[in-house]
C-alpha positions in Angstrom: -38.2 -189.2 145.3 -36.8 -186.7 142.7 -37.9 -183.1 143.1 -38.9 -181.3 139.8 -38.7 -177.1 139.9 -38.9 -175.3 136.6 -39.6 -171.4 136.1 -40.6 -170.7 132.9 -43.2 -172.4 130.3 -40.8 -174.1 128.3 -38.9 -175.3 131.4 -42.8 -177.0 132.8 -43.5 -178.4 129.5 -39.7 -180.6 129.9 -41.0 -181.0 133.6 -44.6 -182.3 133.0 -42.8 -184.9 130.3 -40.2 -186.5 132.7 -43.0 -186.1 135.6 -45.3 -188.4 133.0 -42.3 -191.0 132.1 -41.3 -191.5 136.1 -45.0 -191.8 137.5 -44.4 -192.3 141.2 -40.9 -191.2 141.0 -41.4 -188.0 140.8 -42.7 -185.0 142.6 -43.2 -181.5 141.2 -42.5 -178.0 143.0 -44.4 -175.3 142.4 -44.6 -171.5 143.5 -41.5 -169.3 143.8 -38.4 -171.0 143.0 -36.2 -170.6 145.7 -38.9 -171.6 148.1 -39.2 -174.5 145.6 -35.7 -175.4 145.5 -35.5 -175.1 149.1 -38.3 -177.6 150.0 -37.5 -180.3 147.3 -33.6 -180.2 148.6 -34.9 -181.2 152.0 -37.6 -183.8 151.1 -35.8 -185.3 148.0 -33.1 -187.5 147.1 -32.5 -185.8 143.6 -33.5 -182.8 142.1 -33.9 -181.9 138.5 -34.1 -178.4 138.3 -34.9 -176.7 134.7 -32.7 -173.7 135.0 -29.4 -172.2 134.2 -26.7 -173.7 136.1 -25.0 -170.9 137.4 -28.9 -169.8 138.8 -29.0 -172.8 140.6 -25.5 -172.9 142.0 -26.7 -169.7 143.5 -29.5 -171.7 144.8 -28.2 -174.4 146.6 -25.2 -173.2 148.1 -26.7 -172.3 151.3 -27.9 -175.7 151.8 -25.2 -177.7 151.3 -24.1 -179.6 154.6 -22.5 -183.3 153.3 -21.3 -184.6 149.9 -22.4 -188.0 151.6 -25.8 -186.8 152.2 -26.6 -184.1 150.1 -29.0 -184.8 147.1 -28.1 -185.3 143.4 -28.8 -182.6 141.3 -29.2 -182.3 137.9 -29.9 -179.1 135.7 -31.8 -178.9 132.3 -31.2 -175.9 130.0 -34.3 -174.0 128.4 -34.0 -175.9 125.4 -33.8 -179.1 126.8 -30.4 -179.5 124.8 -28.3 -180.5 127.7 -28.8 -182.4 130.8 -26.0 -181.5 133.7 -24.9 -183.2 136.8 -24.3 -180.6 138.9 -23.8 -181.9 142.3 -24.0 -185.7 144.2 -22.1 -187.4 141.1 -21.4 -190.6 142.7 -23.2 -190.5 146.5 -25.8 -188.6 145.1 -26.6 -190.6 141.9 -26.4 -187.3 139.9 -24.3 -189.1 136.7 -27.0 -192.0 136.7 -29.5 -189.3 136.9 -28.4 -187.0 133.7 -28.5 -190.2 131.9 -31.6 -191.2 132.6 -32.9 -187.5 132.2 -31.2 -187.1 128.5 -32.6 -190.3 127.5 -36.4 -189.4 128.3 -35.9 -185.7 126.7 -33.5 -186.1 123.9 -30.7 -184.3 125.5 -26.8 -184.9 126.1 -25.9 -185.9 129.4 -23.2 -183.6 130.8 -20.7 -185.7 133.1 -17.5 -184.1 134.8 -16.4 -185.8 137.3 -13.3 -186.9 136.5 -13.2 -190.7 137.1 -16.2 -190.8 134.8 -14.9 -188.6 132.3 -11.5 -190.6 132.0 -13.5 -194.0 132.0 -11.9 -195.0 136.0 -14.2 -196.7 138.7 -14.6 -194.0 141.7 -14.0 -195.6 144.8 -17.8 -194.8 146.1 -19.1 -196.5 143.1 -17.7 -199.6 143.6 -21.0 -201.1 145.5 -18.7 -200.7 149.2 -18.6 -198.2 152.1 -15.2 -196.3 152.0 -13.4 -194.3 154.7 -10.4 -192.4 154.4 -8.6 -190.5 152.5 -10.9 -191.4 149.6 -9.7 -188.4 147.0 -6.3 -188.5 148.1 -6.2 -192.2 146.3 -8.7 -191.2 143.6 -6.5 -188.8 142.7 -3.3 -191.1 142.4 -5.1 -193.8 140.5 -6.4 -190.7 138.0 -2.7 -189.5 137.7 -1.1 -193.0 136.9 0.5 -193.1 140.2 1.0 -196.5 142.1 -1.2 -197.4 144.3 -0.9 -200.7 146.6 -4.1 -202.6 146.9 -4.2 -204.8 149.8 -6.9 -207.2 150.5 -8.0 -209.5 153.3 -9.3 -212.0 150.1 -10.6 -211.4 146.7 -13.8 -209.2 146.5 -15.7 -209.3 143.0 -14.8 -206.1 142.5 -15.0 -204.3 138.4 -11.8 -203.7 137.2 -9.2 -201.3 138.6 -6.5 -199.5 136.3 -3.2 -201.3 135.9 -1.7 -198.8 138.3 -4.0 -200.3 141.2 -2.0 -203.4 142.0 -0.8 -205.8 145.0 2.7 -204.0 144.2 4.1 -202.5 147.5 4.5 -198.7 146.9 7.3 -196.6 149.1 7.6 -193.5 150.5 5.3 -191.7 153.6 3.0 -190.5 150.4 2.5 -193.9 148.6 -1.4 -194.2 148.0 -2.6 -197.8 149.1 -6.0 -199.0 148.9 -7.1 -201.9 151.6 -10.5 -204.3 151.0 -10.4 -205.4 155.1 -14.0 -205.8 157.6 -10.8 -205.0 160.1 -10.1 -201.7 161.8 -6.8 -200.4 160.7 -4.7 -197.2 161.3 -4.9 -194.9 157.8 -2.5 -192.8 156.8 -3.1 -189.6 154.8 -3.2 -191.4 151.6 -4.7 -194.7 152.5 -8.5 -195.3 151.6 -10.4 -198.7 152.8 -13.2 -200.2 151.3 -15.2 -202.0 153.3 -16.8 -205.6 151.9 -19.8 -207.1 153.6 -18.2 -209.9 155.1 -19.6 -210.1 158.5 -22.7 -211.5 160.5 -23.8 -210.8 163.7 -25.7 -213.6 165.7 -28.3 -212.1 168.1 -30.5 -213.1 171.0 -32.6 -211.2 172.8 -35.4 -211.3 176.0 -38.5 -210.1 175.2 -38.5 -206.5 176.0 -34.4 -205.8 175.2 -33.8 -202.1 174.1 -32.3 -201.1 170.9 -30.1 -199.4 173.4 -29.1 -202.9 174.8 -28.9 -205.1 171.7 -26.8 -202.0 169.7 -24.4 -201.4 172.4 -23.5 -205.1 172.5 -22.8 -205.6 168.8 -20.7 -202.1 168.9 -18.9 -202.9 171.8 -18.3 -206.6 170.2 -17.4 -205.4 167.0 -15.1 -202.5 168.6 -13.1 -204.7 171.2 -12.5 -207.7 168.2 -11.3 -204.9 165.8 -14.3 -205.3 163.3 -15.8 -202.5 161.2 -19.5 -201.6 161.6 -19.4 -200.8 157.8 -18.7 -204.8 157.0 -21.8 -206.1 158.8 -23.6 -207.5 155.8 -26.7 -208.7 158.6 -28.7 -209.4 161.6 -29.4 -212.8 162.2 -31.4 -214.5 164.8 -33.8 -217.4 165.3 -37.5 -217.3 163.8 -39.2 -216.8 166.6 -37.6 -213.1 167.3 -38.7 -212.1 164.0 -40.4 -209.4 165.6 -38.4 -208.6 168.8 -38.1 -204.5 168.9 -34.6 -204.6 169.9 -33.0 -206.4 167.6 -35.1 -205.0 164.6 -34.4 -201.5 165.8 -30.4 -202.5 166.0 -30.8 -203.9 162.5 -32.3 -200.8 161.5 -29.9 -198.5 163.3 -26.8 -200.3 161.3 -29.3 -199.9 157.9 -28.7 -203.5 157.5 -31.5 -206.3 157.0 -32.4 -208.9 160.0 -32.2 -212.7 159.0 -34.2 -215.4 160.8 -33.6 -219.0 160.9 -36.1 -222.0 161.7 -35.0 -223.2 164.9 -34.7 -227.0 164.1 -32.0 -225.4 161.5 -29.8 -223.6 163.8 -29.9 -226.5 166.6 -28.8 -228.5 163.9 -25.3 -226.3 163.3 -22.2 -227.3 165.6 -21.4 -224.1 168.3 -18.7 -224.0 170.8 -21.3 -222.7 173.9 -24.7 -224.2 173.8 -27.3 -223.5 176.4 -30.3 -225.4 178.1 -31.9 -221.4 178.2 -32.0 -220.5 174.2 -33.3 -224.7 174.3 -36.4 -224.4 176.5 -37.1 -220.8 175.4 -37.0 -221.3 171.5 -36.1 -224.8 170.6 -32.4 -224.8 170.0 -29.5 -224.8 172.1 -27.9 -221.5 170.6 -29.0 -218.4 168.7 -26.3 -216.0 168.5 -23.3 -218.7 167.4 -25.7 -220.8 165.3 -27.6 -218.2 163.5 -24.1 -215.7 162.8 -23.1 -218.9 161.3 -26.0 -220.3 159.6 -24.5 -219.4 156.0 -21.4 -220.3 156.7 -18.2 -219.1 158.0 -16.0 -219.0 160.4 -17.0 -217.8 163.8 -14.5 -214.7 164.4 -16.2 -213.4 167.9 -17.9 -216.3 170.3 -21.5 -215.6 171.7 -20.8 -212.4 174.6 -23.7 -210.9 176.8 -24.7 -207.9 177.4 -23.8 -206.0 180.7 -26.5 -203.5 182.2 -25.9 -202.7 185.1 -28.0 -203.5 187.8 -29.9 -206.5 186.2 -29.6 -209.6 184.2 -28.2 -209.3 180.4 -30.9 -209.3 177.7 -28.9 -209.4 175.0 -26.7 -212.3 173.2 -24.2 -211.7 169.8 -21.8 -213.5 168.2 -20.1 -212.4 165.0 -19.3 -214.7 162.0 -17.2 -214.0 158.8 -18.3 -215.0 155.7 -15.6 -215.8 153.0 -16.0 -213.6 149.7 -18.9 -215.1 146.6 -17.5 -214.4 143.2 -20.2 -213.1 140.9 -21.0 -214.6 137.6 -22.8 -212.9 135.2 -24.0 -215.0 131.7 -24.5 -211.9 129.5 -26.3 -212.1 126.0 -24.5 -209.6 123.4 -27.7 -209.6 120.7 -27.2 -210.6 117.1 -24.3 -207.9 116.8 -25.8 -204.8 116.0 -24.8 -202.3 118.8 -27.7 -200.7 119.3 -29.6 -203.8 119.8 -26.9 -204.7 122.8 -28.7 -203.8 126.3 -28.0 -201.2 128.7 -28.1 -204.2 131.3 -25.3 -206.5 129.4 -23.2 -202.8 128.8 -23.4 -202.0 132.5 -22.7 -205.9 133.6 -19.7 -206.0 131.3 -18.1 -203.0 132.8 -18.9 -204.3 136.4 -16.7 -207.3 135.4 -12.9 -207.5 136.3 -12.7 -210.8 134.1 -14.4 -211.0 130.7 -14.4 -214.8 129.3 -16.3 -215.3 125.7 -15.2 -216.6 122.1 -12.7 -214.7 119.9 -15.0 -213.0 117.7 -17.5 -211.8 120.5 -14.7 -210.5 122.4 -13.7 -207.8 119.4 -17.4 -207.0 119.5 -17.5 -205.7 122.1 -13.5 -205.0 123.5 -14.5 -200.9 123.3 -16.5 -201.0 126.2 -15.1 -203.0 128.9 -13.1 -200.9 131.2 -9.5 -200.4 131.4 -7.6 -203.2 133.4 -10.5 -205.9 132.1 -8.4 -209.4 132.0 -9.7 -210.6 128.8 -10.0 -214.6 128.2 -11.0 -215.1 124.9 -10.8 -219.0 123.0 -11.7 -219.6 119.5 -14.8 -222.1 118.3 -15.6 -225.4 119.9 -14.0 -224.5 123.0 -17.1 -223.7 124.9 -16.8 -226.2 127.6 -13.1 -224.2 128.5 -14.8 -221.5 128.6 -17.3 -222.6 130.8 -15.1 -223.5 133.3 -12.9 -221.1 133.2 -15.4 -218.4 133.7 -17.1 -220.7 137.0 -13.2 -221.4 138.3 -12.1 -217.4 137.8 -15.5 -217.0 140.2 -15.0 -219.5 142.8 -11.9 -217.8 143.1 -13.7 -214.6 143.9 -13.8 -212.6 140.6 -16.6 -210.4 138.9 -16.6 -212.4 135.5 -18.7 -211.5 132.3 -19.6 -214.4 130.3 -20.6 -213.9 127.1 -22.4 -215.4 123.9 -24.4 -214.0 121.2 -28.1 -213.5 120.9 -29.4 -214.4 124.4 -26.9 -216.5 125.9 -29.3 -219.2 127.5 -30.2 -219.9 123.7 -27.9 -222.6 122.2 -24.7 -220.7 123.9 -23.0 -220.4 126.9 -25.5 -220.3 129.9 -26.1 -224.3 129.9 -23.1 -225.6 130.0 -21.7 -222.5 132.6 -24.6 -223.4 134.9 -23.8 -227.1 134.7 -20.7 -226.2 136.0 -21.4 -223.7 138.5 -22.8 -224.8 142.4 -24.4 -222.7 144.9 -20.9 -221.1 145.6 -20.9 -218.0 143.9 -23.4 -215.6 142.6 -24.7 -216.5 138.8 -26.8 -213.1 137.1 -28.4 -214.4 133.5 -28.9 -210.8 130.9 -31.4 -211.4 128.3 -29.9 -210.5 124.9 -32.1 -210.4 121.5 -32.2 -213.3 120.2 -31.2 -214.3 116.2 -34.6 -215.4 115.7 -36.3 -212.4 117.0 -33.9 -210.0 115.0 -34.6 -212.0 111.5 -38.2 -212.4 112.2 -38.6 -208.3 113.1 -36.4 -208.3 109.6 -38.9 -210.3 108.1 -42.4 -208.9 109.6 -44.3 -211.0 111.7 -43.3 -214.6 111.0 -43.5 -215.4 114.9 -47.2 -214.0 115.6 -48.6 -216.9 116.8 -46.7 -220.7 118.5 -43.3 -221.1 117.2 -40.1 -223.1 118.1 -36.8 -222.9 117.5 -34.5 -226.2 116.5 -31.0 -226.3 116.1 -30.0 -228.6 112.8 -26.8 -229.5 114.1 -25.6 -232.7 115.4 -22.6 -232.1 117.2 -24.3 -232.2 120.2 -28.2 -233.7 119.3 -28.3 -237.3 117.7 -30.0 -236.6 114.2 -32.9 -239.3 114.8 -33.7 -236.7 118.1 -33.7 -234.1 115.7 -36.0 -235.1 113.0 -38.3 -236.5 115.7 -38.7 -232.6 117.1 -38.7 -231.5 113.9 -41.8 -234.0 112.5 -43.6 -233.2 115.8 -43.5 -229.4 115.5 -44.6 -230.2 111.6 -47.6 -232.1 113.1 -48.6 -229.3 115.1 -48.3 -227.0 112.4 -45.9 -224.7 114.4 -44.0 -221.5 112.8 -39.9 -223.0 113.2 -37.1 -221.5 113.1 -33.8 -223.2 112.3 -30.8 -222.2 114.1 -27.2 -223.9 112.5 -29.0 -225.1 109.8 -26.0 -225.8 107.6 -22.5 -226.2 106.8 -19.5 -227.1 105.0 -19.4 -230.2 106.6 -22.7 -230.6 107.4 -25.4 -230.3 103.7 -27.5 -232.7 104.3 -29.6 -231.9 107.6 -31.7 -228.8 106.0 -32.8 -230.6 103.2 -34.3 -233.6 105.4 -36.0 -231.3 107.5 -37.4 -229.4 105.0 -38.8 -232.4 103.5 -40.2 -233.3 106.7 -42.2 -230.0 107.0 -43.3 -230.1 103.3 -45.3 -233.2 104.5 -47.8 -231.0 106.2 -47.3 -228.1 105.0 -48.3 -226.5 101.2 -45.5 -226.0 99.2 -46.0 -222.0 98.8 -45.5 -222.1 102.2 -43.8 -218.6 103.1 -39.9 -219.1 104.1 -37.8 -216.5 105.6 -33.9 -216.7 105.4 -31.9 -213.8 107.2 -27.8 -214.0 107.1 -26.1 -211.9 109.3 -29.5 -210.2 111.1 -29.5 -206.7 112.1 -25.3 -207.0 110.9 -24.0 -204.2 108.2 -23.6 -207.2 105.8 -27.1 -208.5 106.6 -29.3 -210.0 103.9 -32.6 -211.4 103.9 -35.0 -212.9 101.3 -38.3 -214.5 101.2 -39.1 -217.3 99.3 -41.1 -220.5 99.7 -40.8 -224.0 101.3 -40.7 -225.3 97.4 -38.8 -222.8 96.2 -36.1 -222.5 98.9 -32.5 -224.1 97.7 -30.5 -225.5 100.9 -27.0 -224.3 98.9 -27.7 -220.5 99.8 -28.1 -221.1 103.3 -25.2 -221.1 105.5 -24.1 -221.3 109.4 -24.7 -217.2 110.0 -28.3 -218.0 108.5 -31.8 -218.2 110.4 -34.5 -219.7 108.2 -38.1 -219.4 109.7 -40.8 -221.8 108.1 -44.5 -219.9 108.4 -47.0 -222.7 109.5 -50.0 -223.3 107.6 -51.6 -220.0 108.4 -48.5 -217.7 107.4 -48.7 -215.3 104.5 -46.8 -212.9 102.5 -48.6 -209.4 102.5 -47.1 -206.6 101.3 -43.3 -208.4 100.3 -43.7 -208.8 104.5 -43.7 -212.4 106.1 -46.9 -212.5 108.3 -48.6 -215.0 111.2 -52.1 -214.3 112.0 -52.5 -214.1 115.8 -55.8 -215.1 115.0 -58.0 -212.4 116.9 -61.5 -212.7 115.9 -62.0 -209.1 114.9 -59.5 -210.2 112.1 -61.2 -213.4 111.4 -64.6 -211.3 111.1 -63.4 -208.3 108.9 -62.1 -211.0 106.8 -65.7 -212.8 106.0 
């Protein structure tokens, strides 16, 4: 929840408009303000405050007890000019927040935290718990110093300055960053990020304390020399779904609790399986078959618990899972940069490795972040880059794949995903498409059914082709043609065209749009008679209205058809 406290009239009105654009999100304080302030920084996890910095510095200080646990805070000026992070950058989510804030009120966000404002990842923003001496090694990665990262395997982590390296650095002040689920010694400039690597098997009676089940997975975890911090899950057998123990364990580690069928786990191979777990739940082991139920390697065979006085309740075993690269297909839009998403911004700057084709890369080579390994190819190498992308995440890699438009349309998502297995982690970003940048260009030409049909027969037999092309003619559909011709290839627009003019009048509106939404854009509309093939080119999408499509006011339009319309027009 995010705590809103203003003072002033000008200060509610900037209040009441977040509190309307965050329904639910939000909660407003009223009444004096330090009372306010008070209250909303003990029931919030942010607080936008609309007052002078320095009054709210005065504020808060009393209550500050943790940077890990304190709330974000962001402060608004009278004007609504500025909006400031104040405290909780990173842990508290202030950055994000101020962002968010100057968006919905037409202010600057005001970011100084000094990995953000010199374009570095902070080690608590890298999506992993981190001990140690965590600004010690911030601050040698912000000065240029070396810094020696060691990891157990490779996390898909974003990209790290080129001073962050597997380089051994010397000397008893040498920074070094570990990625390890072990428990190692630090030093005073060591820092450890912890990846979710490992999962604990459980079993319990019916009736087994938290107490019970908790103090067998942190003794376990302890004696084999795990971290807590790396347990990525619970996991048990289906039929203790709902067993107070272990849901309160899962709880107490903040981690979620997995269950398995029980045909499942008695199918997996475990070194110590048991006629007890078999007549109580149907399968010979839960703690070794369900910690390994995703896979792995079993680090930490199935132990007991030992109260004393009675028999054990409790059953874990702990399983490591080997690291999923992260794949993320990201659409770039038809080139403008403000029609490029803040979801394909913030997924390219997650990446480490960036794959795409020559002339997308330059688009977009200002916003990936420093230390970005960059593989760029030029045209009709798509199926290299394909697999490069899938390889560099199999081998445990954040990669950014990208294409124009929306990159499941005629780019690089299909043949990426034909690559790609249940290995790694694939995340698709929607990107505006060509045709829906020329047809907003255009008007409405896409107002009712449409299809879009690629003209080129690289890949597409023509006879295929014309047959989609004559069927969408038949059902008098709005098309648009993507690649619709080229140098080497004159002849396919013409046919098609042909095709359509079969069904359709020839003052049939036709929309051409080169280089759409692009500072060399063009666009035209002309008719299905009237339209010569010669001015179209590979950078052109030509939409064909159907037999309902217009021209109203120089504008391409395709009645929906609502029959208000149709009645006003009688």
């Amino acid at each position: 929840m995010i705590g809103l406290i203003s003072a002033t009239a000008a200060g509610a009105v900037a209040r009441d408009r977040l509190a309307s654009a965050w329904p639910g999100r939000t909660r407003v304080y009223q009444g004096p303000v330090r009372e306010a302030v008070r209250r909303a920084f003990g029931e919030c996890e942010q607080l936008v405050c609309f007052l002078a910095t320095g009054a709210v510095v005065r504020l808060v200080a009393p209550l500050l007890a943790d940077k890990t646990t304190d709330p974000g805070v962001v402060c608004v000026d009278e004007g609504s000019r500025f909006a400031v992070s104040l405290l909780g950058g990173h842990e508290g989510g202030a950055n994000a927040l101020a962002a968010e804030v100057a968006d919905v009120l037409g202010a600057a966000p005001v970011v100084t935290t000094a990995t953000d404002a010199t374009d570095v990842p902070g080690l608590d923003t890298l999506g992993l718990p981190v001990e140690g001496a965590v600004a010690a090694v911030t601050r040698a990665v912000l000065d240029g110093s070396p810094v020696s990262l060691r990891a157990d395997a490779v996390w898909p982590l974003p990209a790290l300055p080129s001073n962050v390296s597997a380089a051994t650095t010397d000397g008893p002040d040498a920074a070094s960053l570990l990625v390890t689920d072990r428990t190692v010694e630090l030093g005073p400039a060591d820092a450890v990020l912890r990846p979710a690597s490992l999962v604990v098997g459980v079993g319990a009676s019916r009736g087994a304390s938290v107490g019970e089940v908790l103090g067998l997975i942190e003794d376990t975890l302890r004696e084999a020399g795990l971290s807590p911090l790396s347990v990525a899950e619970l996991a048990t057998v289906d039929a203790k779904a709902d067993e107070p123990g272990i849901l309160g364990a899962a709880e107490r580690l903040g981690v979620p609790l997995r269950t398995h069928p029980a045909d499942v786990l008695a199918g997996i191979e475990v070194p110590n399986p048991s006629g007890a777990p078999l007549a109580a739940v149907g399968t010979p082991s839960v703690a070794e078959a369900a910690a390994l139920a995703g896979g792995g390697e079993l680090l930490v065979p199935k132990r007991k618990s030992a109260p004393g006085g009675r028999a054990a309740m409790a059953t874990c075993a702990v399983a490591r899972r080997a690291p999923r690269g992260r794949l993320a297909v990201v659409g770039l839009g038809p080139g403008a940069r403000d029609l490029l998403t803040p979801r394909a911004r913030d997924e390219l700057r997650r990446a480490s490795v960036l794959v795409g084709l020559d002339q997308y890369v330059d688009q977009i080579r200002d916003l990936l972040r420093p230390g970005t390994r960059v593989l760029e190819s030029g045209l009709g190498a798509e199926e290299e880059r394909a697999r490069t992308a899938v390889a560099e995440a199999r081998s445990g890699h954040a990669v950014a794949l990208i294409g124009s438009g929306d990159a499941g349309v005629y780019a690089m998502a299909s043949p990426a995903l034909a690559e790609a297995s249940d290995d790694i982690d694939v995340v698709g970003v929607p990107g505006v498409t060509a045709a829906l940048a020329a047809a907003a260009i255009l008007g409405a030409p896409l107002g009712h059914d449409h299809v879009s049909i690629s003209l080129s027969d690289l890949h597409t037999p023509w006879e295929v082709i014309e047959r989609r092309v004559r069927a969408a003619a038949e059902a008098d559909l709005v098309v648009t043609f993507y690649n619709p011709r080229s140098r080497g290839r004159d002849w396919q627009l013409p046919k098609a065209l042909a095709v359509l003019a079969g069904h359709r009048a020839p003052t049939t509106p036709v929309g051409v749009v080169r280089n759409a939404s692009r500072p060399d854009g063009s666009s035209r509309l002309t008719t299905l008679a009237e339209l010569d093939p010669a001015t179209v080119d590979m950078m052109t999408v030509v939409v064909v209205g159907n037999t309902a499509a217009r021209e109203i006011a120089g504008r391409m339009v395709t009645p929906r058809g609502y029959r208000w319309q149709t009645e006003a027009a009688r």
